[in-house]
N, CA, C and O atoms as CSV, one atom per row, in Angstrom:
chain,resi,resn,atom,element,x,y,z
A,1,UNK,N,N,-200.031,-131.875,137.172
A,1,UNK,CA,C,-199.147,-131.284,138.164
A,1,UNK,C,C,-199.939,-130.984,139.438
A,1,UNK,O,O,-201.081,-130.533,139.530
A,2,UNK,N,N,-198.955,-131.384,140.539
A,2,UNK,CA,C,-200.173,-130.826,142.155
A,2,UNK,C,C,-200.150,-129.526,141.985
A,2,UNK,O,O,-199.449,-128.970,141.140
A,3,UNK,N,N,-200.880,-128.976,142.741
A,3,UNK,CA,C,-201.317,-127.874,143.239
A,3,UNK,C,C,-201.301,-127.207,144.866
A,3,UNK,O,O,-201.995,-127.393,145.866
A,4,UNK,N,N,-200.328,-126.493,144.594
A,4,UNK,CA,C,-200.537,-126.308,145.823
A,4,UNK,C,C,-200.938,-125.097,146.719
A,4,UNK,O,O,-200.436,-124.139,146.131
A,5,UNK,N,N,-201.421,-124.743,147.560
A,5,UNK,CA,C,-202.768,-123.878,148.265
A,5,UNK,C,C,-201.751,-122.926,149.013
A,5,UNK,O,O,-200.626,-123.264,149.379
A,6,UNK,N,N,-202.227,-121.901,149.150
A,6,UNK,CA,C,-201.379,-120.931,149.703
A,6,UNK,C,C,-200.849,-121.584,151.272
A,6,UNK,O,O,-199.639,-121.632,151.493
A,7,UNK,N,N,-201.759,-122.031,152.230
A,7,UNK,CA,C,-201.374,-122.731,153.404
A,7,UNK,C,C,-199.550,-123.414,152.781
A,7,UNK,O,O,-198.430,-123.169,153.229
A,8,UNK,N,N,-199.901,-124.112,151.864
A,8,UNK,CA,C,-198.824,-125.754,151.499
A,8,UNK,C,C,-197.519,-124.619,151.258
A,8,UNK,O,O,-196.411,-124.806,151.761
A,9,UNK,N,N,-197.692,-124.000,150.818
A,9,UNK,CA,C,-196.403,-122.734,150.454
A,9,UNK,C,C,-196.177,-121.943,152.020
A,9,UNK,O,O,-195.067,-121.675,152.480
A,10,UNK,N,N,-197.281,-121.693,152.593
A,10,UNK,CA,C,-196.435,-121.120,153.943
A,10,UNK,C,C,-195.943,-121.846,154.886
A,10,UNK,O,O,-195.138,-121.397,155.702
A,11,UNK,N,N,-196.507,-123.445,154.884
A,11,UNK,CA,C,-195.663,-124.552,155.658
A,11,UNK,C,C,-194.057,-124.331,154.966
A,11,UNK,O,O,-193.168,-123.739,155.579
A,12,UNK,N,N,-193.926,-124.756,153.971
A,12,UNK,CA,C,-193.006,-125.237,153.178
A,12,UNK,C,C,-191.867,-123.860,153.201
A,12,UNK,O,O,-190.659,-124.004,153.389
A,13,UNK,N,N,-192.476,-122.671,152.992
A,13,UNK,CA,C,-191.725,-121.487,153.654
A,13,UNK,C,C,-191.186,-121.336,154.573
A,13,UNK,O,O,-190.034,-120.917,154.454
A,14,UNK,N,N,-191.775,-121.617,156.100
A,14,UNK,CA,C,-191.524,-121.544,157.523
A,14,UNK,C,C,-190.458,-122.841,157.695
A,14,UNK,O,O,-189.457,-122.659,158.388
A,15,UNK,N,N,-190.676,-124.114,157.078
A,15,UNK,CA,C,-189.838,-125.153,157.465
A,15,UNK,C,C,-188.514,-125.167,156.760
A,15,UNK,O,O,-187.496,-125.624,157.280
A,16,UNK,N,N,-188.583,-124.501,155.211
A,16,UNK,CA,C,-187.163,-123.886,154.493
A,16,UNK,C,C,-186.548,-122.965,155.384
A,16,UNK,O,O,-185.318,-122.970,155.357
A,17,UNK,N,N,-187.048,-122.255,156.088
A,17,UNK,CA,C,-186.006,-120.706,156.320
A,17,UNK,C,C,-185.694,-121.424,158.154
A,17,UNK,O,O,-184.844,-120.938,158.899
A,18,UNK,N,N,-186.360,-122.304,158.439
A,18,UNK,CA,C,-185.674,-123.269,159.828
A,18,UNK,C,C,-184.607,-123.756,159.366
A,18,UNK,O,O,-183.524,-123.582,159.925
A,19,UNK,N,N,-184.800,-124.649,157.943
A,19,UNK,CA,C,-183.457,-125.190,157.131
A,19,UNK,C,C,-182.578,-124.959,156.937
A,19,UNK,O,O,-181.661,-125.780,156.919
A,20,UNK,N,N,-182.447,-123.700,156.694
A,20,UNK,CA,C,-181.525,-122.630,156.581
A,20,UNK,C,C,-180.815,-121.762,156.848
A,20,UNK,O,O,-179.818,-121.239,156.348
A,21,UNK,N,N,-181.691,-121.579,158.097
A,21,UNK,CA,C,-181.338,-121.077,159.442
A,21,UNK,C,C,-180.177,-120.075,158.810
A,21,UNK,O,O,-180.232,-120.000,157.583
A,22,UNK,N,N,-178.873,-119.096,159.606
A,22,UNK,CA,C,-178.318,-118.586,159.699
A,22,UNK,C,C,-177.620,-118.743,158.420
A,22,UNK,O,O,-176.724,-117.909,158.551
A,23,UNK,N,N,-177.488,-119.169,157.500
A,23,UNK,CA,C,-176.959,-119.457,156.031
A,23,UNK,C,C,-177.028,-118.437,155.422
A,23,UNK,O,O,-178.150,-117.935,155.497
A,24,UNK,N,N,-176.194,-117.787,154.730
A,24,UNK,CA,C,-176.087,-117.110,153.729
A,24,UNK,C,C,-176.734,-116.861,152.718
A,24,UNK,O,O,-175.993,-116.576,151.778
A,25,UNK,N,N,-178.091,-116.833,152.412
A,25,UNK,CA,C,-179.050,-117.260,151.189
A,25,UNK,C,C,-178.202,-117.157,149.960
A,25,UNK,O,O,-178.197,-118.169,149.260
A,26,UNK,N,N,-177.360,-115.968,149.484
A,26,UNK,CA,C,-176.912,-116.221,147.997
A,26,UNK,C,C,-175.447,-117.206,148.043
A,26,UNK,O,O,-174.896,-117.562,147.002
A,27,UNK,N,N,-175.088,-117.459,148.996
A,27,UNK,CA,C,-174.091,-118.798,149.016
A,27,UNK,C,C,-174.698,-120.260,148.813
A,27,UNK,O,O,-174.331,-121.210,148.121
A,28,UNK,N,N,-175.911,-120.046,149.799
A,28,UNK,CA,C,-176.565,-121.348,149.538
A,28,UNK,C,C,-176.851,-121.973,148.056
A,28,UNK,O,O,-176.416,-122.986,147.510
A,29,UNK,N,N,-177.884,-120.822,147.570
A,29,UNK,CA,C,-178.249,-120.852,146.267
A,29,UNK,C,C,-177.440,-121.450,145.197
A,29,UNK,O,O,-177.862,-122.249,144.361
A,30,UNK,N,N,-175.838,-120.844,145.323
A,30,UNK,CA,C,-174.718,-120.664,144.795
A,30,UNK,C,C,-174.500,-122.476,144.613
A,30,UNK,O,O,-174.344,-123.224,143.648
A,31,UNK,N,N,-174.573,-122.622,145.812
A,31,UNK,CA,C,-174.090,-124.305,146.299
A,31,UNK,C,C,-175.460,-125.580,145.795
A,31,UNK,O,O,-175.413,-126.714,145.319
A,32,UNK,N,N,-176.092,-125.057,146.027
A,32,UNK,CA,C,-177.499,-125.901,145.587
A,32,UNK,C,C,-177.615,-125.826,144.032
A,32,UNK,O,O,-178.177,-126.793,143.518
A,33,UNK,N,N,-177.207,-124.904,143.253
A,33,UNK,CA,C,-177.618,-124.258,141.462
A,33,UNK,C,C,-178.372,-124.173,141.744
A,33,UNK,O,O,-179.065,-125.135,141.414
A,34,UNK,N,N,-179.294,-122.876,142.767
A,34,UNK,CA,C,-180.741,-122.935,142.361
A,34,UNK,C,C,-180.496,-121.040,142.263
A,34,UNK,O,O,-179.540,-120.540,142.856
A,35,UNK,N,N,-181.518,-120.132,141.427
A,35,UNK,CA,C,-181.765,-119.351,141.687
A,35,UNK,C,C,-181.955,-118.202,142.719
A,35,UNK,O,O,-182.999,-118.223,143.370
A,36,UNK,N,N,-181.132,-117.281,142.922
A,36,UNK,CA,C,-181.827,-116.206,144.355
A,36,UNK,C,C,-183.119,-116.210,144.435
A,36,UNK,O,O,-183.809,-116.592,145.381
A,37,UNK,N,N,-183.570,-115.619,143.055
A,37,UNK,CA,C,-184.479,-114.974,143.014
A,37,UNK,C,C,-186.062,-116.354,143.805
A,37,UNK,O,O,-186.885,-116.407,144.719
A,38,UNK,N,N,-185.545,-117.207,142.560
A,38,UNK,CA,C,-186.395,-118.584,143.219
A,38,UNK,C,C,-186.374,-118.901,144.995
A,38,UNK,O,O,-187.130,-119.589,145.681
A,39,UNK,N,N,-185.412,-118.245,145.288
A,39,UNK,CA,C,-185.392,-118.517,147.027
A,39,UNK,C,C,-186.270,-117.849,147.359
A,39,UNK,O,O,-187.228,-118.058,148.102
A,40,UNK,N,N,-185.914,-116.909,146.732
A,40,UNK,CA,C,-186.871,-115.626,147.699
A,40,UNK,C,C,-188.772,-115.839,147.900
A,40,UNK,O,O,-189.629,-115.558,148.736
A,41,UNK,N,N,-188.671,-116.606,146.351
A,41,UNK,CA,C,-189.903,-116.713,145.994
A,41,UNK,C,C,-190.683,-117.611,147.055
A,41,UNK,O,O,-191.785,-117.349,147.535
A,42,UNK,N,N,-190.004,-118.561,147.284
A,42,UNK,CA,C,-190.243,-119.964,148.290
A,42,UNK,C,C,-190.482,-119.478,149.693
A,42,UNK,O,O,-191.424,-119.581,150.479
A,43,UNK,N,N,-189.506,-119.012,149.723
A,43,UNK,CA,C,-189.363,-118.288,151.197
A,43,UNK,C,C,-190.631,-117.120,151.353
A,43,UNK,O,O,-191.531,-117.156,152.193
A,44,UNK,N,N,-190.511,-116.528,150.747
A,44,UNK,CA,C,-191.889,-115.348,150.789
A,44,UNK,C,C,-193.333,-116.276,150.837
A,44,UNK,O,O,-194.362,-115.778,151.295
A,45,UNK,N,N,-193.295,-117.581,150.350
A,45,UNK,CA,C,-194.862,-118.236,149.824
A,45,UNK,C,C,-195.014,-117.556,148.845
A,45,UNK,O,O,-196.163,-117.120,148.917
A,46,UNK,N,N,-194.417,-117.105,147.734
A,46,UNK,CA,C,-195.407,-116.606,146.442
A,46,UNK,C,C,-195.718,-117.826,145.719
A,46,UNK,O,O,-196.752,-118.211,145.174
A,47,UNK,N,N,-194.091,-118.546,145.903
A,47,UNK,CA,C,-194.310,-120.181,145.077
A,47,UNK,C,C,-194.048,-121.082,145.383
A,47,UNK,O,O,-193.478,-121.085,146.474
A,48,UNK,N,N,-194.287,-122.726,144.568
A,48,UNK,CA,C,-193.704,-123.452,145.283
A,48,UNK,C,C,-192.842,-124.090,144.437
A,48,UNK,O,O,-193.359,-124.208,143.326
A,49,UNK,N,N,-191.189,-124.782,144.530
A,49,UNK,CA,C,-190.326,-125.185,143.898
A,49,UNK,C,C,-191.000,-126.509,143.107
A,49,UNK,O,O,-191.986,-127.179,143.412
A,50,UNK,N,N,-189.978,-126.629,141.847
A,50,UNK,CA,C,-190.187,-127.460,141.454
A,50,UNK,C,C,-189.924,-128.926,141.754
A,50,UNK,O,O,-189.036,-129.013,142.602
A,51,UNK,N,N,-190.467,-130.326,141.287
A,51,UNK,CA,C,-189.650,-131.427,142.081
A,51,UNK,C,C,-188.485,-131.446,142.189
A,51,UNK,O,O,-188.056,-131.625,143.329
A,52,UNK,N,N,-187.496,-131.270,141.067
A,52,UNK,CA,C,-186.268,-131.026,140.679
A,52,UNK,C,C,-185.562,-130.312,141.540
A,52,UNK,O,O,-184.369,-130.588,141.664
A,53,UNK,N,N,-186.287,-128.982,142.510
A,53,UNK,CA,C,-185.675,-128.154,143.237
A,53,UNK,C,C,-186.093,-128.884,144.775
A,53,UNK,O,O,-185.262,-128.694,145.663
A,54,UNK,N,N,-186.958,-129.461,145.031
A,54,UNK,CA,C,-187.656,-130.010,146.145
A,54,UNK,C,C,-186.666,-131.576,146.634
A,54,UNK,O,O,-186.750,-132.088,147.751
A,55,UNK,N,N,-185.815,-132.082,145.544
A,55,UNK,CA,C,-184.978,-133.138,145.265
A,55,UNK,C,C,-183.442,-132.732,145.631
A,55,UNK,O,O,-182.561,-133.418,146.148
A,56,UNK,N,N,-183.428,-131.517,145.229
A,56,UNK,CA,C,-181.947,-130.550,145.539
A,56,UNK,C,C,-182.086,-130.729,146.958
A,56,UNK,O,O,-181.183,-131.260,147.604
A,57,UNK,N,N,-183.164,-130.319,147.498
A,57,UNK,CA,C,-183.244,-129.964,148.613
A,57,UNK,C,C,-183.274,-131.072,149.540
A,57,UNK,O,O,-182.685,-131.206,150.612
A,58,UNK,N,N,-183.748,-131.531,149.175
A,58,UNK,CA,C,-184.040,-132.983,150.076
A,58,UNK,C,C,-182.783,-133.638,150.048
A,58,UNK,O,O,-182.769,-134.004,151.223
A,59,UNK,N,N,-182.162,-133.882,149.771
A,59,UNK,CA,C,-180.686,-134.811,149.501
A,59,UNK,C,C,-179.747,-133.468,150.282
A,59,UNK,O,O,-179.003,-133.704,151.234
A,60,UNK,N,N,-179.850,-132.661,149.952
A,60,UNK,CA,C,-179.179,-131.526,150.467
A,60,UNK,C,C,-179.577,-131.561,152.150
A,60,UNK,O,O,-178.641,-131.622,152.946
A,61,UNK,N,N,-180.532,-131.532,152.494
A,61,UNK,CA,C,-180.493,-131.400,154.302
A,61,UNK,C,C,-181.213,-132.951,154.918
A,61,UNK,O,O,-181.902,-133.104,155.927
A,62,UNK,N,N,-180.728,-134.061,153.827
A,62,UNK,CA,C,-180.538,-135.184,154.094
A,62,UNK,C,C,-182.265,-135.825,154.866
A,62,UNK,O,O,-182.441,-136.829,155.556
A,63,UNK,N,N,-182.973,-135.107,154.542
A,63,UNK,CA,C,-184.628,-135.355,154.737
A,63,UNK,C,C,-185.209,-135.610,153.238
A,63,UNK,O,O,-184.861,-135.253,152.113
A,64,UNK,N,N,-186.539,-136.606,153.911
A,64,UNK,CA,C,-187.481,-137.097,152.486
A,64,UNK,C,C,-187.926,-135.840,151.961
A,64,UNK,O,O,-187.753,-134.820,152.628
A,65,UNK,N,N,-188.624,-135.790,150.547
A,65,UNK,CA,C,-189.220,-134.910,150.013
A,65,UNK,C,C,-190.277,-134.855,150.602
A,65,UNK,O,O,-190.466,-133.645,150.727
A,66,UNK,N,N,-191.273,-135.481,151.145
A,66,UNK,CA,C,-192.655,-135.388,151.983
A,66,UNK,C,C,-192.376,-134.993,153.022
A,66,UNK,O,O,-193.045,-134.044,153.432
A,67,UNK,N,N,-191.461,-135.445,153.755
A,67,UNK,CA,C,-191.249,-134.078,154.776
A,67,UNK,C,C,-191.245,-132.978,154.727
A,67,UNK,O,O,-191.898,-132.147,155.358
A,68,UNK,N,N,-190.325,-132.856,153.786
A,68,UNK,CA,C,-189.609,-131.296,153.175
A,68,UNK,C,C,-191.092,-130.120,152.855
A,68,UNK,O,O,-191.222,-128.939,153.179
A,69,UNK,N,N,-192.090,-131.101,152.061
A,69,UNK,CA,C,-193.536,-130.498,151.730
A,69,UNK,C,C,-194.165,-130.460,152.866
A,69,UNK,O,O,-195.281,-129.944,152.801
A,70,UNK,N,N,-193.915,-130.736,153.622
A,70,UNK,CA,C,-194.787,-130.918,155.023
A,70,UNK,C,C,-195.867,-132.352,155.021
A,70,UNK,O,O,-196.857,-132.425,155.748
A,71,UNK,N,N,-195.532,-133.200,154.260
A,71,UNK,CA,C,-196.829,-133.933,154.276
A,71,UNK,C,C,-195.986,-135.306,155.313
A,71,UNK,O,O,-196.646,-136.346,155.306
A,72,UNK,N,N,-195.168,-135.346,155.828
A,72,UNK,CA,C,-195.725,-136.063,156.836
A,72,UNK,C,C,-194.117,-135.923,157.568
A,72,UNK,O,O,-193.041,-135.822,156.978
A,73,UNK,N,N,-194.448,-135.965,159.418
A,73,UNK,CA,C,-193.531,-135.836,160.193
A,73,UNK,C,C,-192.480,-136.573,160.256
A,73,UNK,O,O,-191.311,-136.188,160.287
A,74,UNK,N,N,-192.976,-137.909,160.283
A,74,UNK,CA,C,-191.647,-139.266,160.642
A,74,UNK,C,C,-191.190,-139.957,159.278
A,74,UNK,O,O,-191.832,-140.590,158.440
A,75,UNK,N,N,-189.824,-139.598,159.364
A,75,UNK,CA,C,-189.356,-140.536,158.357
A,75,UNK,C,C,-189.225,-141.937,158.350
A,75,UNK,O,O,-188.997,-142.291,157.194
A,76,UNK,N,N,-189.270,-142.952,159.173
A,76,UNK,CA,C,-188.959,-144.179,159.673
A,76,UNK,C,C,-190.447,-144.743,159.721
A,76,UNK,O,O,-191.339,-144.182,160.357
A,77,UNK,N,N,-190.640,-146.000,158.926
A,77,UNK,CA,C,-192.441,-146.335,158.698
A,77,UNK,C,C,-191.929,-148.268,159.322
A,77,UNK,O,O,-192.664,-149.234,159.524
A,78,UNK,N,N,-190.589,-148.143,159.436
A,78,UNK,CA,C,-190.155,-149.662,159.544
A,78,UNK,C,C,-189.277,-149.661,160.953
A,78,UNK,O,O,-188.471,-148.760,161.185
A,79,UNK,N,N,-189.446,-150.453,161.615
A,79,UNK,CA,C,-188.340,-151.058,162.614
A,79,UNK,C,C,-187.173,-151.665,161.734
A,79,UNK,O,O,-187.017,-152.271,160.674
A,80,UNK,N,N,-186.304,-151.049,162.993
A,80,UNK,CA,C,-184.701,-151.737,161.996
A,80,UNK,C,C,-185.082,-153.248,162.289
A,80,UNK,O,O,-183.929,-153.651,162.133
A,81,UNK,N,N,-185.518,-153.964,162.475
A,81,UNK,CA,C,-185.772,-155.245,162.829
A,81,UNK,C,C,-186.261,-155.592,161.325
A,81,UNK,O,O,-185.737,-156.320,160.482
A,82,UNK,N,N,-187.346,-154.887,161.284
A,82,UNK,CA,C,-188.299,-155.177,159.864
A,82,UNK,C,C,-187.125,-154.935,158.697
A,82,UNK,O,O,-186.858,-155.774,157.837
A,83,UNK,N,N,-186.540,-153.766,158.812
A,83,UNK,CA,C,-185.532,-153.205,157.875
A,83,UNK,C,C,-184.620,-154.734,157.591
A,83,UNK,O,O,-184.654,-155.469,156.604
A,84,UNK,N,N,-183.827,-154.860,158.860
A,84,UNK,CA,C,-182.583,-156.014,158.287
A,84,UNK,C,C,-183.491,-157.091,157.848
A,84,UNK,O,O,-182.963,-157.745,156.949
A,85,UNK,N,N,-184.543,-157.463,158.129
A,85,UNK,CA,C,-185.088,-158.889,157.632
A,85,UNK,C,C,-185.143,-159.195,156.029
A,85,UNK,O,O,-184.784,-160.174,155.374
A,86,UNK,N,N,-185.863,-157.694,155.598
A,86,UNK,CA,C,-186.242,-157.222,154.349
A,86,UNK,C,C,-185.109,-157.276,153.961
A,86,UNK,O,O,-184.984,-158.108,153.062
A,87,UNK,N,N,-184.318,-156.829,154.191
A,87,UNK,CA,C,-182.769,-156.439,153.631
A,87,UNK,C,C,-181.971,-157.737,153.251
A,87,UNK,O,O,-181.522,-157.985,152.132
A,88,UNK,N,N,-181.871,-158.525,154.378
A,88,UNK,CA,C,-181.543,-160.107,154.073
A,88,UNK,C,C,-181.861,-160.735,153.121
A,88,UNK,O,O,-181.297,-161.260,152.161
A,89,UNK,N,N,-183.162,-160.588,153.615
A,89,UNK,CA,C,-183.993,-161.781,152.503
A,89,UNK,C,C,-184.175,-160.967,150.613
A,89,UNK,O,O,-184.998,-161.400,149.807
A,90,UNK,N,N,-183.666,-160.348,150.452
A,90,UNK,CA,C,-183.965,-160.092,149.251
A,90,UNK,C,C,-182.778,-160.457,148.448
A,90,UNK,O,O,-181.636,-160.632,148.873
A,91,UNK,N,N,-183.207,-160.548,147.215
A,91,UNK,CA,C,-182.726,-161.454,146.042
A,91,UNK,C,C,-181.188,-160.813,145.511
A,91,UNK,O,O,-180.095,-161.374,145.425
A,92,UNK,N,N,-181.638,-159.283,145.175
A,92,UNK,CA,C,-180.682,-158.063,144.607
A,92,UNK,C,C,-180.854,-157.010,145.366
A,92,UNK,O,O,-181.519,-155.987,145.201
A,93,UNK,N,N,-179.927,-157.512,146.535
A,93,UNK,CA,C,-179.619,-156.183,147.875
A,93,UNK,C,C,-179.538,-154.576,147.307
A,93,UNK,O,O,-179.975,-153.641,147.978
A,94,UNK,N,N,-178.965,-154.414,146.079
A,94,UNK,CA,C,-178.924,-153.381,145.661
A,94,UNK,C,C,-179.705,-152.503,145.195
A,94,UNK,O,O,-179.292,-151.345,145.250
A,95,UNK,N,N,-181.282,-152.788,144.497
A,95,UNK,CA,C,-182.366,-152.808,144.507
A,95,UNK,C,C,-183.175,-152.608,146.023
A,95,UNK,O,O,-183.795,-151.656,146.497
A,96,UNK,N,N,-182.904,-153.765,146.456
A,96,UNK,CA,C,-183.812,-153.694,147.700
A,96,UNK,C,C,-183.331,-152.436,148.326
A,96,UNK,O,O,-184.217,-152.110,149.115
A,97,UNK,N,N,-181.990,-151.228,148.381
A,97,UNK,CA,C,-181.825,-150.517,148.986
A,97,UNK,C,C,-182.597,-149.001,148.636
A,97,UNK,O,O,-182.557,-147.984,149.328
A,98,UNK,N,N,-183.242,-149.192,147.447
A,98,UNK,CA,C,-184.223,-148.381,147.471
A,98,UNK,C,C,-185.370,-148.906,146.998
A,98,UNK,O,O,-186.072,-148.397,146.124
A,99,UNK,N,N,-185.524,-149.701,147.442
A,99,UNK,CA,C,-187.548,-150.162,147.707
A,99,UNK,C,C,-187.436,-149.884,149.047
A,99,UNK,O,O,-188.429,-149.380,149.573
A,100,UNK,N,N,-186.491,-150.084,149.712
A,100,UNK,CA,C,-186.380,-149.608,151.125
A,100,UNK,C,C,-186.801,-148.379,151.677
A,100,UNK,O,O,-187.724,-148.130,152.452
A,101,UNK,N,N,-185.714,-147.446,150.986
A,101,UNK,CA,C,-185.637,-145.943,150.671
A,101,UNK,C,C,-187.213,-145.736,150.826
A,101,UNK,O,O,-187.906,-145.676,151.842
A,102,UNK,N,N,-187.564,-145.642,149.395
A,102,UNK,CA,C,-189.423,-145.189,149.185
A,102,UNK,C,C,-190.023,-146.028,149.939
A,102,UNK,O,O,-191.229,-145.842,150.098
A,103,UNK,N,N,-189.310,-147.314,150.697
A,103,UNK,CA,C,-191.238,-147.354,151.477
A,103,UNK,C,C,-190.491,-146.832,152.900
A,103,UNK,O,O,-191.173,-147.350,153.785
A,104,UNK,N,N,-189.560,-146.158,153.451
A,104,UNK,CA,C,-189.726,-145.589,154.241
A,104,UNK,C,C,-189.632,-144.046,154.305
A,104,UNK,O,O,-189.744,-143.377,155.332
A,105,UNK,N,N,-189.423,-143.608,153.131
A,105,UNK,CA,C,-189.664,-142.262,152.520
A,105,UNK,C,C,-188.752,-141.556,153.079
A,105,UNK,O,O,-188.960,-140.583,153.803
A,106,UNK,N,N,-187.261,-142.189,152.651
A,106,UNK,CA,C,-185.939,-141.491,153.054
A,106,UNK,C,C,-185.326,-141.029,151.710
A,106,UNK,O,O,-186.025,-141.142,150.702
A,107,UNK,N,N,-183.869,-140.431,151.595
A,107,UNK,CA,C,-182.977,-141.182,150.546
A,107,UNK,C,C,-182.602,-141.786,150.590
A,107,UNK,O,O,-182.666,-142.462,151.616
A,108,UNK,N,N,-181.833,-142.160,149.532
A,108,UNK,CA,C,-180.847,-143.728,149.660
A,108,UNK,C,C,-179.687,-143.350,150.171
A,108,UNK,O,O,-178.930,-144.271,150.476
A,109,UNK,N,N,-179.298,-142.195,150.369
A,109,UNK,CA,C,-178.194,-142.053,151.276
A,109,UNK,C,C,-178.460,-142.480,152.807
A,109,UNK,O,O,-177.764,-143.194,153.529
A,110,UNK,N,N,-179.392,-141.982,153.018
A,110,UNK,CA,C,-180.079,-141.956,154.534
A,110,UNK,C,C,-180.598,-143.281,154.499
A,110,UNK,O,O,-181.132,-143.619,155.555
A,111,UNK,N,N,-180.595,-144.185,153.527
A,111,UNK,CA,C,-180.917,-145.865,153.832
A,111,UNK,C,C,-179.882,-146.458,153.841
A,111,UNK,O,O,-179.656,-147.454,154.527
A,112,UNK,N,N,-178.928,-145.793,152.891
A,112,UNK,CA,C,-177.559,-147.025,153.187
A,112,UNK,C,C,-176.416,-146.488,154.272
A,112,UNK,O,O,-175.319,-147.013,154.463
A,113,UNK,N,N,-177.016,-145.161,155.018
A,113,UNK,CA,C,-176.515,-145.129,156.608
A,113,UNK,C,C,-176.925,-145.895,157.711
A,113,UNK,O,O,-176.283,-146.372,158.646
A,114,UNK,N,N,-178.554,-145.932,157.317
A,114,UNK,CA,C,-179.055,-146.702,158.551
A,114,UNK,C,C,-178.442,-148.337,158.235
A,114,UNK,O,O,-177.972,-148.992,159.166
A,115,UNK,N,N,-178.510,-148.883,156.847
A,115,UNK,CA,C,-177.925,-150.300,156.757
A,115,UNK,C,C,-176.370,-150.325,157.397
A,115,UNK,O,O,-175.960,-151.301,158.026
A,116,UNK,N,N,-175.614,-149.208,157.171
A,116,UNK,CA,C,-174.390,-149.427,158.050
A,116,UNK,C,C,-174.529,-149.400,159.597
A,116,UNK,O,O,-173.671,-149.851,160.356
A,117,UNK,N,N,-175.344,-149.000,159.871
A,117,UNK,CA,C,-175.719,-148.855,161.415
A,117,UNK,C,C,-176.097,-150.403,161.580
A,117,UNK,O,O,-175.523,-151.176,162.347
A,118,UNK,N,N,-176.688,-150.579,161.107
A,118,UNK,CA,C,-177.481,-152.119,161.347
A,118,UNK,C,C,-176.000,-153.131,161.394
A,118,UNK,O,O,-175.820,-153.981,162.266
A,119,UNK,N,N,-175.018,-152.837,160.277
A,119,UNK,CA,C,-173.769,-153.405,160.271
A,119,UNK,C,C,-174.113,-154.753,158.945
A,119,UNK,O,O,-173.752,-155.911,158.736
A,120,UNK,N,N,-175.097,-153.641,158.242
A,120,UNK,CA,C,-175.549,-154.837,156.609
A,120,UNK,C,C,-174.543,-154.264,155.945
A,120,UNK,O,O,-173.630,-155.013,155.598
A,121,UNK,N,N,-174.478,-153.212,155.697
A,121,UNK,CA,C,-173.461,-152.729,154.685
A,121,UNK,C,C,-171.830,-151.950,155.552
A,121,UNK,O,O,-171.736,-151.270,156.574
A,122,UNK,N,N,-170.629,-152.514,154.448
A,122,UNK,CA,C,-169.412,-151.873,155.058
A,122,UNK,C,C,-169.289,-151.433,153.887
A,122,UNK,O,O,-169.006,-151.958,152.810
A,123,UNK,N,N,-169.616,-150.059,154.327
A,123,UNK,CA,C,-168.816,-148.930,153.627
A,123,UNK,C,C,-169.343,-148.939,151.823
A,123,UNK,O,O,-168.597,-148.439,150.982
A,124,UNK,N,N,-170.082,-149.284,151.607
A,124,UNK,CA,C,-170.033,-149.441,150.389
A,124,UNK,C,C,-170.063,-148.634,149.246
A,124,UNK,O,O,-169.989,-149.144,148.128
């Protein structure tokens, strides 16, 4: 299991309670299934969530999990250029929509928006 350093918990603190901004904490909680008490914990830096809760979260304010940890700023590692080529040329589009995903360290929600943007996928 990582480890993480008191610094990695006060990033991850400061960039949750931006997340969250004006929200209701025990509504949120409510809406996410996660614990108060576990908020509080996150939010204070005593701890840091589990993947499981770091996954809630991430799909929830529609950002990668490495963001979410602070480990890296930009989600986008591909030009949509690079994106539709990759996207084309692959065998089982459906697949390819998350090899996509992880190598640009999105979700697959947030990959099969940008493929509708591109105008690869309708609606699917």
């Amino acid at each position: 299991m990582t480890s993480f350093s008191p610094e990695d918990r006060l990033l991850f603190a400061n960039k949750l309670q931006k997340l969250i901004g004006d929200k209701d904490k025990r509504a949120f909680c409510k809406e996410l299934n996660i614990r108060y008490d576990s908020l509080l914990d996150w939010l204070g830096a005593r701890r840091f969530p589990s993947k499981q809760s770091i996954e809630k979260l991430s799909i929830y304010f529609g950002i990668s999990a490495n963001s979410l940890i602070g480990k890296q700023q930009c989600c986008w590692h591909m030009s949509d250029e690079e994106i539709e080529i990759s996207y084309k040329q692959a065998k089982n589009q459906k697949e390819q929509i998350i090899i996509l995903s992880d190598l640009n360290d999105v979700p697959v929600k947030m990959m099969k928006q940008k493929l509708e943007s591109l105008g690869l996928l309708k609606g699917r």
